[in-house]
C-alpha positions, 0 to 999 in steps of 0.5 A: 707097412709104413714106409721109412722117412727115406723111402718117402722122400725117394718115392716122392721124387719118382712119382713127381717125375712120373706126373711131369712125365705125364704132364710131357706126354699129353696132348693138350694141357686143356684136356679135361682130367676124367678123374678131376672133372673141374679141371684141365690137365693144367689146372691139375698141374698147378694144384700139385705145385702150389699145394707142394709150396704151400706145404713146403712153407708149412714144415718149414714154420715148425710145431704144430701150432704154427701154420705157415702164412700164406704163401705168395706162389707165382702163377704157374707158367702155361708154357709146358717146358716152363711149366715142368721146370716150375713142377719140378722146382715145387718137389724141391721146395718141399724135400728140401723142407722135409729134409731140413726137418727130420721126420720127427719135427712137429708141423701143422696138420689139418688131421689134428686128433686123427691116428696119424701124428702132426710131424713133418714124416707124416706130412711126407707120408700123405705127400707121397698119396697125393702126388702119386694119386695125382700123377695117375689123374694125369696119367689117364688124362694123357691115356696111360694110366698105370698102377699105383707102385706097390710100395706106395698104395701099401702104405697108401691104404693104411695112410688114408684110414689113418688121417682121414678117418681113423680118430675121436670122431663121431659115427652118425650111423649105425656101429660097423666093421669094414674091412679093406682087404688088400691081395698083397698084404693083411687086412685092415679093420675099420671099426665105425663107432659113436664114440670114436673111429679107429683102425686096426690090422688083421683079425678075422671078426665079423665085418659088416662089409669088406672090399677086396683088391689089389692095393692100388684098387683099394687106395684110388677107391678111397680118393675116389677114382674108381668105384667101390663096385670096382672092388670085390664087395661082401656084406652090406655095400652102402656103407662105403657110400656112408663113408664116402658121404660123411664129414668126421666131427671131433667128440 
């Protein structure tokens, strides 16, 4: 499923307020986040914001061949009410930026070439995945972590194929077919070639591996999370490992 422009910006909204919920909740903002082991819970929470205004100042500059310049952030306040209100201002920044742009508008993207387009509605697309792969890092740093929302690691799934591997990139290993098969919804079939990478959905082909579980499971296994071995794996298992190792060159 690929969630309308309004959805995103709503569900943007509800998973940022859960992160702040999170980041209300926990005991200490230096607790370290199990999932983002560089990091404290205050580090996390200022990446989320700053990377929200930076990407606020990105839809905002335009076509896709104009990158915003750097933006000048203002140091995240350590302050927890403080810093909460600063989180929920960054959200601002970034809907109002994506409202003002429709989901058409071309933007600057780093996924150039990928299957997912340079537009403002796929920016919010992969910033509705980053703050609710976010706010289940904070969640499990405050010792409660809940499931990714159904709508949202649905699209999730397919989002992350789509942008980050999906494309006219090179496959250094052997041609290959995965698949990610999701209890809640058809599969999607990633077909690892050296003459490019794509992604497709259902189909019942062979498949050199497939990794079963909810939605959820499947998306926090892509961002790294939780382990592949956490899913339910037939066929050849180290090629999420190839995955997870390999950087795409455009061909």
């Amino acid at each position: 499923m690929t969630l309308e422009f309004d959805d995103l910006l709503r569900l943007i909204d509800e998973r940022s307020a859960a992160f702040r919920a999170a980041i209300g909740s926990a005991p200490s903002l230096d607790a370290q986040v199990p999932t983002c082991p560089e990091w404290t819970l205050f580090d996390l929470a200022e990446h989320l914001g700053e990377g929200r205004r930076a990407w606020a100042a990105t839809v905002a500059a335009g076509p896709a061949d104009a990158k915003a310049a750097p933006v000048d952030v203002a140091p995240a306040p350590r302050e927890r009410e403080a810093l909460l209100a600063w989180l929920a201002e960054s959200t601002e920044l970034l809907q109002d930026a994506l409202r003002e742009a429709g989901p058409d508008r071309g933007c600057w993207t780093w996924w150039g070439g990928s299957q997912s387009p340079q537009t403002a509605g796929a920016v919010a697309r992969h910033q509705l995945q980053q703050v609710a792969v976010h706010t289940y890092d904070a969640q499990l740093t405050a010792g409660a972590p809940q499931p990714l929302p159904e709508d949202v690691a649905l699209d999730g799934v397919d989002e992350f194929l789509s942008t980050c591997c999906a494309g006219p990139y090179r496959w250094p290993y052997e041609p290959a077919v995965v698949v990610y098969d999701a209890v809640e919804a058809p599969s999607w079939r990633l077909s690892l070639a050296a003459d490019g990478v794509r992604v497709t959905r259902g189909g019942d082909e062979r498949a050199d591996a497939s990794f079963r579980g909810t939605a959820g499971e499947l998306v926090l296994a892509l961002y790294g999370r939780v382990p592949a071995t956490s899913l339910k794996i037939e066929g050849d298992a180290g090629i999420f490992d190839l995955l997870a190792a390999w950087e795409p060159e455009v061909i």
